[in-house]
C-alpha positions in Angstrom: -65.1 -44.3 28.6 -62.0 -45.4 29.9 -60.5 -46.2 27.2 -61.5 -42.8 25.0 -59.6 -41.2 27.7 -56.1 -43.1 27.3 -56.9 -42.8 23.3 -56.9 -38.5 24.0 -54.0 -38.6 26.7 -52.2 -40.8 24.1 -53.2 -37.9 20.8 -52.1 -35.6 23.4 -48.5 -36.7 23.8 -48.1 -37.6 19.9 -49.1 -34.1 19.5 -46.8 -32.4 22.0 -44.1 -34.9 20.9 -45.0 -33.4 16.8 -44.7 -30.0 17.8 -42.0 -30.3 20.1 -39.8 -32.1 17.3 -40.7 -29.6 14.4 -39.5 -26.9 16.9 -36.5 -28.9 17.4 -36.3 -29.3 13.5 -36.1 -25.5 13.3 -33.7 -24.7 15.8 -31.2 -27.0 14.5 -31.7 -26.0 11.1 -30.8 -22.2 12.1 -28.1 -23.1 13.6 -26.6 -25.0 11.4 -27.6 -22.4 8.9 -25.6 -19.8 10.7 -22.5 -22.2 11.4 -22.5 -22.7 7.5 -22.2 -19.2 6.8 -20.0 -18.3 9.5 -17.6 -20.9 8.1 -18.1 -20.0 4.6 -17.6 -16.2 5.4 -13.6 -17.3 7.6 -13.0 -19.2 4.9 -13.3 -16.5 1.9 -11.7 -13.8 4.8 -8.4 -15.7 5.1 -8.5 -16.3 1.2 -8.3 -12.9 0.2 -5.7 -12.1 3.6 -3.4 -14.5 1.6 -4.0 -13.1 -1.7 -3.3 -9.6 -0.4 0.0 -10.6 1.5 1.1 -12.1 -2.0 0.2 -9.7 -3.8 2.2 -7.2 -1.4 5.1 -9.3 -2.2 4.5 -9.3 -6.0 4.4 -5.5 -5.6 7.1 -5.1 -3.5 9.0 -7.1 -6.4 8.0 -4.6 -9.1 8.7 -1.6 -6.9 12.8 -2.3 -6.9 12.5 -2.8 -10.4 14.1 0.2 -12.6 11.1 2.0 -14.9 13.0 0.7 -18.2 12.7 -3.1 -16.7 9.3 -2.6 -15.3 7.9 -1.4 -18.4 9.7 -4.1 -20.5 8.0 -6.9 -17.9 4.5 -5.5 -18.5 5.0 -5.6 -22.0 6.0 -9.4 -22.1 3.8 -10.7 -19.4 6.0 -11.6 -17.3 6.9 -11.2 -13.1 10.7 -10.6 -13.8 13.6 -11.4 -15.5 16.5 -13.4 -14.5 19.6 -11.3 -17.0 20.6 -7.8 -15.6 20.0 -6.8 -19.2 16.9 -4.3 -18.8 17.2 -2.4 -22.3 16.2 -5.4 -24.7 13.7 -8.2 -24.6 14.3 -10.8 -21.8 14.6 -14.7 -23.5 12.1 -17.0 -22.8 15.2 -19.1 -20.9 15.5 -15.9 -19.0 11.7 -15.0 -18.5 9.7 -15.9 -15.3 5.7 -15.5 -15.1 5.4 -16.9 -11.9 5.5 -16.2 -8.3 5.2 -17.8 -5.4 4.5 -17.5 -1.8 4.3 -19.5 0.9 2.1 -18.9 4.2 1.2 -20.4 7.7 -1.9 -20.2 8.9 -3.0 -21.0 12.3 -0.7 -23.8 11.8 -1.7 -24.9 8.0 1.0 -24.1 5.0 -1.1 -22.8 2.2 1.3 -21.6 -1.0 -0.2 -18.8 -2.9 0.9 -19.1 -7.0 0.9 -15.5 -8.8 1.0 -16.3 -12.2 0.3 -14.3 -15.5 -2.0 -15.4 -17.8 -1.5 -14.4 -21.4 -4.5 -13.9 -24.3 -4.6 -12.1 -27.5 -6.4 -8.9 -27.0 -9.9 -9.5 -29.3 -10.3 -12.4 -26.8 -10.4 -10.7 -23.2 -11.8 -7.3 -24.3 -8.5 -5.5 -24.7 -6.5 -7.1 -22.1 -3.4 -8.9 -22.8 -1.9 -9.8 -19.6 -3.6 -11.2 -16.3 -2.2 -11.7 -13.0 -4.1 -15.0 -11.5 -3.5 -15.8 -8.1 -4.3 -19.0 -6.7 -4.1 -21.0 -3.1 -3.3 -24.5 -2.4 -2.6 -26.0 0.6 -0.7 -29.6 2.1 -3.1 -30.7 4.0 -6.3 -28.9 5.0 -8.1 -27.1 1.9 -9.0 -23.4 2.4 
């Protein structure tokens, strides 16, 4: 008799010690659950906070532009031209379809590229120019 009671007060404890650790399990796996998407959801805010401080700068770019050069840059795809000729076509030499801006934050240099991407209409559904921004960093990734 003796012994059946160390064999229940030993089930006992394994027991507890099962339900204790499955508890355990679950706690941690909320938490980490939540961590995950708290990270996850910094990570995409400060993407699009350094997409939209380029693309403030890309805009502030176009807005000095005259109409005639602005609608000539639209035309050919391209951020801006390097001649002061605004009437014609700018040269490829001349042409630039890429911008790009550098950023700190909280310490970390991330460089944002604006850059246009060109297809031929029946390919993107009537679109021929795309501005495409994209983030890349020294050291820590984004």
């Amino acid at each position: 008799m003796w012994k059946n009671k160390k064999g229940a007060a030993l089930l006992q404890v394994l027991l507890i010690t099962a339900v204790l650790a499955g508890m355990a399990t679950m706690l941690l796996r909320a938490s980490l659950s939540r961590t995950t998407a708290a990270r996850k959801t910094r990570r995409t805010v400060s993407a699009q906070m350094l997409v939209n401080s380029c693309m403030a700068e890309v805009n502030t770019i176009w807005s000095i532009k005259s109409p005639e050069a602005f609608a000539r840059d639209m035309s050919q795809c391209i951020m801006y031209c390097r001649s002061n000729n605004v009437t014609s076509a700018c040269s490829t030499a001349n042409s630039v379809k890429t911008h790009e801006c550098n950023m700190t934050v909280n310490g970390n240099a991330y460089t944002v590229t604006a850059e246009f991407t060109t297809s031929s209409p029946e390919e993107d559904g009537g679109r021929k120019c795309e501005l495409v921004y994209t983030i890349s960093s020294e050291g820590d990734t984004l």
